[in-house]
RODO-577011 format. One record per residue (C-alpha): x, y, z; residue in one letter. Coordinates in steps of 0.5 Angstrom, whole numbers, padded with zeros to 4 digits, always signed. Layout:
REM residues N
XYZa/...
REM end
This chain:
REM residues 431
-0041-0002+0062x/-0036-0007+0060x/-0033-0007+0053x/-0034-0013+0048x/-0028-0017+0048x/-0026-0020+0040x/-0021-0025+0040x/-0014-0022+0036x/-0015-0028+0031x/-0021-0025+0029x/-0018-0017+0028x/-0013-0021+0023x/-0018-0024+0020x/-0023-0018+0018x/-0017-0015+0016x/-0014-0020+0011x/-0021-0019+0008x/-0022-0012+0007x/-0014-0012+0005x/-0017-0017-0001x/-0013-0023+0002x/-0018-0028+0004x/-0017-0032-0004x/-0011-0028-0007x/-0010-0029-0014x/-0015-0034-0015x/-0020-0028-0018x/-0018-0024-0025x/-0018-0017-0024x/-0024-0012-0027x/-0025-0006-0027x/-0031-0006-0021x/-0026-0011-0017x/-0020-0005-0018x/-0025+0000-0016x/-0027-0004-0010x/-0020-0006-0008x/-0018+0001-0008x/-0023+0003-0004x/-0023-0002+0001x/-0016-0001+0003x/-0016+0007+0002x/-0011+0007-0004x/-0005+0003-0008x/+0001+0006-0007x/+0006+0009-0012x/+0014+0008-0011x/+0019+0009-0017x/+0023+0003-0015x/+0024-0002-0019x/+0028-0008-0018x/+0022-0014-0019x/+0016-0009-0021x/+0013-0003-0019x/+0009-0002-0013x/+0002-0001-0015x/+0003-0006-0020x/+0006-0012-0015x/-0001-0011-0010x/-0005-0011-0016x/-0003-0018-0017x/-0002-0020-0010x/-0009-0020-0010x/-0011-0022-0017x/-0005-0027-0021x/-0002-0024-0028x/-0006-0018-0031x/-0004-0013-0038x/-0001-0007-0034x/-0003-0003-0040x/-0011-0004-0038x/-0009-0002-0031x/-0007+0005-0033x/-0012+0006-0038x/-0017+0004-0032x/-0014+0009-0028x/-0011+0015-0033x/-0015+0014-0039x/-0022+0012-0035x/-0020+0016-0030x/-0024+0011-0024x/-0017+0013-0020x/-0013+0018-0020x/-0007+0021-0015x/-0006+0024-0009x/-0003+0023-0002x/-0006+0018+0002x/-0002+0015+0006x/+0004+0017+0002x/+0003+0018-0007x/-0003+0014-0009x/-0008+0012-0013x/-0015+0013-0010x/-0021+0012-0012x/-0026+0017-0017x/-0031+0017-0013x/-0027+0020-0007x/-0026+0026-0011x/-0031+0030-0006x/-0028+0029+0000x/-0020+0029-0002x/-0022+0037-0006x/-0023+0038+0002x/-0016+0037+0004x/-0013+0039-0002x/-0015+0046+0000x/-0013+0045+0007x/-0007+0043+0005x/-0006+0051+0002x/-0007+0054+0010x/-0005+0048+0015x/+0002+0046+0012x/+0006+0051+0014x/+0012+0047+0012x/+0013+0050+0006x/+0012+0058+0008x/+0019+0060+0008x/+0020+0057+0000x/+0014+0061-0002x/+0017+0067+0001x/+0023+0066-0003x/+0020+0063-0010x/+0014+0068-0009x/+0014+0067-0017x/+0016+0060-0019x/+0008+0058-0017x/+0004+0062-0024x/+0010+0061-0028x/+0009+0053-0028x/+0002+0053-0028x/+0002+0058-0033x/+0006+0054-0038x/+0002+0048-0036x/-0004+0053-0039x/-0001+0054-0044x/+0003+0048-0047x/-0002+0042-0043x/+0001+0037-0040x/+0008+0037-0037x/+0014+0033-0034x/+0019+0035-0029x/+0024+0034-0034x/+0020+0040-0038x/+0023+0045-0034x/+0030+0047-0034x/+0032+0049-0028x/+0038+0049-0024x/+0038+0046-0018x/+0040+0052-0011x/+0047+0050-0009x/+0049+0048-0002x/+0050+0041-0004x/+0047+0035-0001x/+0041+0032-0004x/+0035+0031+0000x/+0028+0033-0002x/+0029+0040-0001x/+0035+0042-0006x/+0029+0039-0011x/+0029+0045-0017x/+0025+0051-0016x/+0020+0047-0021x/+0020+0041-0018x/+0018+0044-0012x/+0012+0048-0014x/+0010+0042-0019x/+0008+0038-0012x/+0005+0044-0008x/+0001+0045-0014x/-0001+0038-0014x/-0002+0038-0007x/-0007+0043-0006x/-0011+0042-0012x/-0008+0046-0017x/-0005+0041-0022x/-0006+0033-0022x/-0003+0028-0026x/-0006+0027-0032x/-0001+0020-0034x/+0006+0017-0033x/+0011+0017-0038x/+0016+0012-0036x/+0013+0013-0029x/+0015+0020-0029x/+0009+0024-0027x/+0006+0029-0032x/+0002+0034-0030x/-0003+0038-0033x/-0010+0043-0029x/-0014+0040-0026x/-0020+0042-0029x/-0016+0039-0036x/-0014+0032-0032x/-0021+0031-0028x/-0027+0034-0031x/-0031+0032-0025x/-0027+0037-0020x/-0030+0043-0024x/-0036+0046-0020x/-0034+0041-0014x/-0037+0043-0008x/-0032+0040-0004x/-0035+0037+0003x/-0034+0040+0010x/-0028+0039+0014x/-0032+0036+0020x/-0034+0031+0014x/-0028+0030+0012x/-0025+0028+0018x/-0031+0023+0020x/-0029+0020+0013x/-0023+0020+0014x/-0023+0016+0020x/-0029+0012+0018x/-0024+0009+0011x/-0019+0007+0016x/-0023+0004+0020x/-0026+0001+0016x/-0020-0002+0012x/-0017-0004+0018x/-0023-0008+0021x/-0021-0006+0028x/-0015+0000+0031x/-0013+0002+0036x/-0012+0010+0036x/-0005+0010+0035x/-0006+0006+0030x/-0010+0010+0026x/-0005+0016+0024x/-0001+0011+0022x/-0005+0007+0017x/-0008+0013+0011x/-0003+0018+0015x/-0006+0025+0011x/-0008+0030+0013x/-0004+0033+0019x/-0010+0034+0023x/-0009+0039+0028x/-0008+0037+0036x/-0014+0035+0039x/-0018+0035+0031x/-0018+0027+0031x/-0019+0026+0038x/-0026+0029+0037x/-0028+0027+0031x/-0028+0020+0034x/-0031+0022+0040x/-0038+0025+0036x/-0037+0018+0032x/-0038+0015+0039x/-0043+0019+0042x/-0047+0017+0035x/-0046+0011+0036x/-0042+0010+0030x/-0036+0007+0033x/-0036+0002+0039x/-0030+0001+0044x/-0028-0006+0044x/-0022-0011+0048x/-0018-0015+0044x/-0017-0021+0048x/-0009-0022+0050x/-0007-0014+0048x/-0007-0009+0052x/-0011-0002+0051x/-0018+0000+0047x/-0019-0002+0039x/-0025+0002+0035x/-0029-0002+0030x/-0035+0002+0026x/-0041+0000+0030x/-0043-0003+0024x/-0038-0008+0022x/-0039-0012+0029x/-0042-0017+0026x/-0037-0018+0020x/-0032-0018+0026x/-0036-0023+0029x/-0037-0027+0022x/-0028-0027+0022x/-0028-0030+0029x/-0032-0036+0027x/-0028-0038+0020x/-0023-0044+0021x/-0018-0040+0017x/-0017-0034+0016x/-0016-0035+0008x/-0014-0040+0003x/-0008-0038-0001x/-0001-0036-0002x/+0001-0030-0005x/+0008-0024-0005x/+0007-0018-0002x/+0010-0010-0004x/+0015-0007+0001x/+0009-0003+0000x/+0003-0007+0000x/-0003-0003+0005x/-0003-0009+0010x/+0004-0007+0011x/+0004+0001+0011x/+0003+0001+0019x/+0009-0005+0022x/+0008-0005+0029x/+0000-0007+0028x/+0003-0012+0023x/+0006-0015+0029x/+0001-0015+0034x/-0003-0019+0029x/+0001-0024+0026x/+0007-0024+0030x/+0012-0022+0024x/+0017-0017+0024x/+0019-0013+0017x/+0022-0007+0015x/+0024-0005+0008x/+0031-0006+0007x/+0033-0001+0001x/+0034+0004+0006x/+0039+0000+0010x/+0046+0000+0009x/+0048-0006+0005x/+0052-0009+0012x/+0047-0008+0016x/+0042-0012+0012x/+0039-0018+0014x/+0034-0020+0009x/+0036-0017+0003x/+0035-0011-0002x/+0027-0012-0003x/+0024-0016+0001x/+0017-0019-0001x/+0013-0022+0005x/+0011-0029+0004x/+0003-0030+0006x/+0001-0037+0007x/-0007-0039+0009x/-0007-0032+0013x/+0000-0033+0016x/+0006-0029+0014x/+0011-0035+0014x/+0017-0031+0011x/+0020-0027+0005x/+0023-0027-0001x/+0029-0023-0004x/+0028-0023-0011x/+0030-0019-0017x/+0028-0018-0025x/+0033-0019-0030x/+0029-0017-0035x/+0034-0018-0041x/+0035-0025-0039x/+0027-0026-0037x/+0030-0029-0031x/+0026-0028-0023x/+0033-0029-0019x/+0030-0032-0012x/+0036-0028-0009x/+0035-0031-0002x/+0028-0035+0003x/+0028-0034+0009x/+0022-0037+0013x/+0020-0036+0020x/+0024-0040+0025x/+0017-0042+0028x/+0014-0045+0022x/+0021-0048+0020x/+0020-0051+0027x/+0014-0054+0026x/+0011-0050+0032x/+0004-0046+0033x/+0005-0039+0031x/+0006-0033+0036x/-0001-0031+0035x/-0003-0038+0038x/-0005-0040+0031x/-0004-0048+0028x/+0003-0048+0024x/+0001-0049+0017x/+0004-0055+0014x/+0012-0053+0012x/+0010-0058+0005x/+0003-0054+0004x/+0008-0048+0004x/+0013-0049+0000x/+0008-0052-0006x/+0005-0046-0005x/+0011-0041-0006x/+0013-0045-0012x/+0006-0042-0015x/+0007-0037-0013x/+0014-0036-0015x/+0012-0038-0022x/+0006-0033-0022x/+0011-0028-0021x/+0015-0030-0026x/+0010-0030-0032x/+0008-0023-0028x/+0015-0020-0030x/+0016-0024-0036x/+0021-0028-0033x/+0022-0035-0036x/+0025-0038-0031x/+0027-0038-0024x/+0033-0038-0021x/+0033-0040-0014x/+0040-0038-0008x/+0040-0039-0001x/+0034-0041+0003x/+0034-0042+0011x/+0034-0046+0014x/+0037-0050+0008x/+0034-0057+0010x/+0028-0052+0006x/+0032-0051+0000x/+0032-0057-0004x/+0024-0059-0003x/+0022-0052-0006x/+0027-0052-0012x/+0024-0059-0013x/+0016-0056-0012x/+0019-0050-0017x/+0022-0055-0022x/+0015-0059-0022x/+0012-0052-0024x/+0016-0048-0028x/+0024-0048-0031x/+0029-0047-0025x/+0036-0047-0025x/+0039-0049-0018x/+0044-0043-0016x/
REM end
């Protein structure tokens, strides 16, 4: 029996929606839309750099404009309807996932082999962290004083003894973070931090594999299955477990293959979202807004699907020698009525309360006036750039900023009609 055949405008489509992309900014957060955001994407990633903003801070506000980051971490810290473990890599996930992410944390002691040769060698390091936790409540890092093993180097392996068992032990479920102090993690028992993990019957692993597949799935609207380790990356399924975890799915009737028009290869979409794929299809455009994204934001975690669905080409270039870099240090795609139309390098000087535009680069193709590489209509260059002036000068009261400094734009005919959209909306100073 032939396959249904979607068109890929629809995939993009679907995934902007459960990416909460289909208005962005234009809702104000509360506690059911975090969750239900959170939940969708299948979690919001944590990472310690800080040149605009916290990661987790910058995707919240992607979706919901300026918001009191102190009520952010009393929802998640305080309230505990979030909490952190590793989902696709350090990220705040749901409460109600607990049942199913206690089933990887105790997987976590026996299918990670990674970490043998250190417990051999540190075979005491283990009780003696969690005992001071025990005794003394939550703890930092910074709390333990060890040296670091000579031998030079300064990978993530010539971590202190300490280091390495505070995140063995929050990966297995022993410990888990109870809050962030200056954004270092403190650590405390998990009974202490989240109450509801005592006497948690923890799902089965059949189970957790069937959930585990049906939250990417669902996040992405529709996968290939290449794509699904790539998007909520943990666990490490063992070969062949992913493969029959998807084919009991199919033989229940829960997934269903599909074709996507113009690209090669079978997709998987959860039976139960064909027609919310069919809906995406139908819609003259796949969103209304324009909003910056995280190096780090959830429809970024897996670039190669990014291409084929929107025709953009992005990499973090933080981890890119400075001579190498093209777009600049932290590059914040630009997402314009459904399309990614550029980016943005940007920087908080916080003493100054200034939002350093540091460069713009938008796409050659809207810049040309052209369709876009999917076949989509080019939104209008002007549309663009009124919105990102919005935008920017969300981000600024966002960060604290009380202007905005705009550098290079490509090409540079653009420049001087944005820094005259910036100027109509918030106080500009043309570098």
């Amino acid at each position: 029996m032939a396959r249904p055949e979607v068109p890929l405008r629809a995939v993009a489509a679907l995934f902007l929606e459960r990416q909460h992309l289909t208005r962005p900014r234009a809702l104000a957060l509360t506690p059911g839309r975090l969750v239900s955001f959170v939940a969708d994407v299948g979690g919001l990633q944590l990472d310690s750099i800080n040149v605009v903003d916290r990661a987790h801070y910058l995707t919240v506000w992607s979706r919901f404009g300026p918001y009191d980051r102190a009520r952010l971490d009393r929802l998640a810290y305080r309230r505990r309807l979030l909490f952190e473990y590793w989902a696709h890599a350090a990220c705040l996930v749901p409460a109600s996932t607990l049942p199913w992410w206690r089933r990887a944390m105790l997987d976590y002691r026996v299918r990670h082999t990674g970490w043998s040769r250190w417990l051999r060698r540190n075979p005491t390091v283990l009780g003696r962290v969690t005992d001071a936790i025990r005794a003394n409540g939550p703890m930092s890092n910074g709390d333990f004083e060890s040296r670091r093993p000579g031998g030079g180097g300064a990978g993530w392996w010539n971590w202190k003894p300490a280091q390495h068992a505070l995140h063995y032990l929050w990966m297995t479920g022993v410990l888990a973070i109870d809050s962030r102090r200056n954004f270092q993690k403190r650590y405390d028992l998990i009974e202490r931090a989240l109450p509801r993990a005592v006497g948690l019957e923890p799902v089965s692993a059949d189970e957790f594999h069937r959930w585990h597949l049906e939250r990417s799935l669902h996040a992405m609207g529709a996968a290939t299955e290449t794509d699904l380790p790539r998007y909520l990356s943990y666990p490490r399924f063992a070969p062949g477990v992913r493969r029959t975890a998807l084919a009991r799915m199919k033989e229940r009737g829960e997934v269903t293959e599909v074709d996507v028009e113009g690209v090669p290869g079978r997709w998987l979409v959860l039976t139960r979202d064909l027609p919310a794929l069919a809906r995406a299809g139908r819609r003259p455009v796949a969103a209304r807004g324009t909003t910056l994204l995280s190096p780090f934001d959830s429809l970024l975690w897996h670039r190669d699907r990014v291409s084929r669905l929107f025709g953009f080409d992005y990499r973090i270039e933080v981890y890119t020698p400075q001579s190498d870099r093209v777009h600049g240090y932290y590059t914040l795609p630009v997402l314009h009525d459904g399309h990614l139309v550029g980016r943005v390098d940007a920087k908080t000087h916080r003493a100054e309360r200034r939002l350093e535009v540091r460069g713009v680069h938008f796409e050659r193709w809207l810049a040309g006036g052209h369709a876009s590489p999917v076949g989509a209509r080019a939104p209008d260059p002007d549309a663009v750039l009124a919105g990102l002036a919005e935008t920017l000068g969300s981000l600024a009261a966002f960060v604290g900023a009380d202007r905005v400094t705009l550098g290079r734009v490509a090409p540079r005919r653009l420049r001087a009609p944005l820094a005259r959209h910036l100027r109509s909306g918030a106080a500009v100073v043309a570098t």
